[in-house]
C-alpha positions as CSV (number, residue, x, y, z in Angstrom):
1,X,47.9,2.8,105.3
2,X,47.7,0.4,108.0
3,X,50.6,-1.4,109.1
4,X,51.2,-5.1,109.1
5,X,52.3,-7.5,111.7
6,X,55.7,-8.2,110.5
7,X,56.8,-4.2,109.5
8,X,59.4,-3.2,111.8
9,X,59.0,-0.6,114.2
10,X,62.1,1.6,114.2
11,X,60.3,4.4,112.4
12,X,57.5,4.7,114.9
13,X,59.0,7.7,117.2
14,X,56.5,9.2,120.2
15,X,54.6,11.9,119.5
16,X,56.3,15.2,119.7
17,X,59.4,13.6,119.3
18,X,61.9,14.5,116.5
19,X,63.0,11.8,114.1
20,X,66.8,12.8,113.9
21,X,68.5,14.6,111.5
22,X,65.3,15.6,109.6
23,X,64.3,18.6,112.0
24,X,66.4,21.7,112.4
25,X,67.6,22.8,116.2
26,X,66.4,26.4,116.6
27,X,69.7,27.7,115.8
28,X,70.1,26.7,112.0
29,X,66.6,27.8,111.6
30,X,67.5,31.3,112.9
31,X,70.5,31.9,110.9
32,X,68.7,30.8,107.8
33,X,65.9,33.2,108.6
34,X,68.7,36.6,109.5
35,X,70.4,34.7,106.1
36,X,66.8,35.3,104.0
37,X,66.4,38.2,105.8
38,X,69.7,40.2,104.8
39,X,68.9,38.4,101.0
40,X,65.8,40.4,100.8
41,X,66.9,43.3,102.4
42,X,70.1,43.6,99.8
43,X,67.5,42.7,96.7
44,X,65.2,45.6,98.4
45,X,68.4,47.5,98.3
46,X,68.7,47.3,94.6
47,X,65.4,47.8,93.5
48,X,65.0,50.9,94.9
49,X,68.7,52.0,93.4
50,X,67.5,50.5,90.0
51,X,64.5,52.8,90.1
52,X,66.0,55.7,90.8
53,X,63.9,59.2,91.8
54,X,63.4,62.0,89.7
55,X,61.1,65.1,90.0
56,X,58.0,63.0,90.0
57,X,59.2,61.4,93.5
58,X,60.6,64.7,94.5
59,X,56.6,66.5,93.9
60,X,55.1,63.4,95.4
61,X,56.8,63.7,98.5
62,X,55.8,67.9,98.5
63,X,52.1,67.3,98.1
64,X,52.3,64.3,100.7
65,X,54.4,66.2,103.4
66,X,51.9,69.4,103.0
67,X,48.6,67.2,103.3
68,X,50.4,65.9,106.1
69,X,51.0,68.8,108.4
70,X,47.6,70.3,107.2
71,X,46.1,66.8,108.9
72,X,48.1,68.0,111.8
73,X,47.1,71.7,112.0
74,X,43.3,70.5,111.5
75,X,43.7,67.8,114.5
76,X,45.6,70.7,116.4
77,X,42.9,73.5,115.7
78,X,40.0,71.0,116.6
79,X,41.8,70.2,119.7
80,X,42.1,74.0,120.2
81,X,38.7,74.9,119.5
């Protein structure tokens, strides 16, 4: 709201000035960002052993990895032609 007359003004800081302890220097923000960063990449981690592959994953990645190079002889033969 608006502020009265007799309400001190020690909280009134300048704009683009940080009030103290409440803001984090660019340093403890950066380690807690690598920090969240390895977290996720460790849970990733163990997802992907949790899951597991089989022969499903193993024909998946056949039938990918042929339509891929046949993209790649079509762009090459085009190219050629």
């Amino acid at each position: 709201g608006i502020p009265s007359m007799n309400q001190a003004k020690d909280g009134i800081v300048s704009v683009g000035q940080p009030k103290g302890d409440e803001y984090k220097d660019r340093q403890e923000l950066e380690s807690e960002r690598r920090a969240d960063e390895e977290e996720l990449a460790q849970q990733y981690e163990l997802i992907i052993q949790e899951c597991g592959h089989g022969r499903f994953q193993w024909a998946l990645f056949f039938v990918l990895g042929m339509a891929l190079m046949a993209d790649g002889v079509e762009v090459f033969v085009v190219g050629f032609v």
